[in-house]
C-alpha positions in Angstrom: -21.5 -111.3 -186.3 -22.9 -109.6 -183.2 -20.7 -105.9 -183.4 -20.4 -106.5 -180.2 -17.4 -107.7 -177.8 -18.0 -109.7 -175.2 -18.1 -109.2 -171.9 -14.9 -108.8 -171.0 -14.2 -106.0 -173.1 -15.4 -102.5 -173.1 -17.1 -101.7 -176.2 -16.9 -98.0 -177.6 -18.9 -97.0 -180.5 -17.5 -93.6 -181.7 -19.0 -90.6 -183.4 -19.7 -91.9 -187.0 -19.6 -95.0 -186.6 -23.0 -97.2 -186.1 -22.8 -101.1 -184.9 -25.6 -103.1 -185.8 -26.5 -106.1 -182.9 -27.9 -109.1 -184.4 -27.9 -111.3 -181.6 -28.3 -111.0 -178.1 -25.8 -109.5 -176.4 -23.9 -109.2 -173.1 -21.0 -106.4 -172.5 -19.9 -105.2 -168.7 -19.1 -101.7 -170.1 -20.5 -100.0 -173.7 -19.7 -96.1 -174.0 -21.7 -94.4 -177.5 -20.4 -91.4 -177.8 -22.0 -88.6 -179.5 -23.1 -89.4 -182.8 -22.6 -93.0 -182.6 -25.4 -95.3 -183.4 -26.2 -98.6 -182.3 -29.2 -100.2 -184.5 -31.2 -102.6 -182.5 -32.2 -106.5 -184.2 -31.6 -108.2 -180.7 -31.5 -107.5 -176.9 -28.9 -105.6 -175.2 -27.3 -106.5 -171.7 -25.4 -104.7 -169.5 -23.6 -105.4 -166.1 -21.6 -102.8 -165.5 -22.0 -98.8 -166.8 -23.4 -97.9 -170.3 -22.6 -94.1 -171.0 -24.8 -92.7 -173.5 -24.3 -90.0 -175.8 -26.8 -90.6 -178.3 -30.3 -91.4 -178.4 -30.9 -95.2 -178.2 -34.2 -96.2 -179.7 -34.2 -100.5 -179.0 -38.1 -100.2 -179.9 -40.8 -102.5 -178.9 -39.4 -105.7 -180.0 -36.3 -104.9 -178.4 -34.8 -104.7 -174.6 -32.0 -103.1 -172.9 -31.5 -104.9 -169.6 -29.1 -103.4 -166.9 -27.8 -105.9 -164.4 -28.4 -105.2 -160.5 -25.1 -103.2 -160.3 -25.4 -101.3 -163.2 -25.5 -97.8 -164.0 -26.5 -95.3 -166.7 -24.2 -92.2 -167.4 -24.7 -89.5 -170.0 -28.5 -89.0 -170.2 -29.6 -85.7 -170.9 -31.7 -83.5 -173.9 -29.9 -85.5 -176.4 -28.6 -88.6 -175.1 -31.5 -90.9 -173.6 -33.0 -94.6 -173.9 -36.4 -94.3 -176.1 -37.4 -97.8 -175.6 -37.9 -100.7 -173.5 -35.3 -100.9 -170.3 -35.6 -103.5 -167.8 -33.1 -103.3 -164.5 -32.2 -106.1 -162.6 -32.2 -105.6 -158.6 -29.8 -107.7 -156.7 -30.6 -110.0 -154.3 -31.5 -108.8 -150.5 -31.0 -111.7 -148.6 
């Protein structure tokens, strides 16, 4: 199992708690609030916001990739991506 939802859903992973992805995965929304954890063994896609408010550490195997309308909420001293991020830009023509 991935820990995940898919993308219709909006994935919360709440102080305490940690999800582990073990497969790819593709949500529209994903909120980790402070002191959730979300342990990296696959990539991470997302096409709508992710609203951080822990550190996420994907490491070098791993990739978070934010689609061309997403956005990142939440960063700050104690909340940030310490990894590989990729973002998608949409198309101009």
């Amino acid at each position: 199992n991935n820990g995940l939802p898919d993308q219709s859903n909006h994935p919360v992973i709440p102080s305490g708690f940690t999800v582990t992805l073990n497969s790819s995965a593709f949500v529209t929304n994903l909120t980790v609030q402070p002191g959730g954890s979300l342990v990296f063994n696959d990539d991470l896609n997302v096409s709508g916001n992710l609203s951080i408010g822990s550190i996420l550490s994907p490491g070098a195997a791993r990739t978070i990739t934010l689609g061309c309308d997403a956005t990142v909420t939440g960063a700050g001293a104690n909340a940030f991506i310490n990894g590989n991020l990729k973002k998608d830009f949409c198309d101009l023509g």
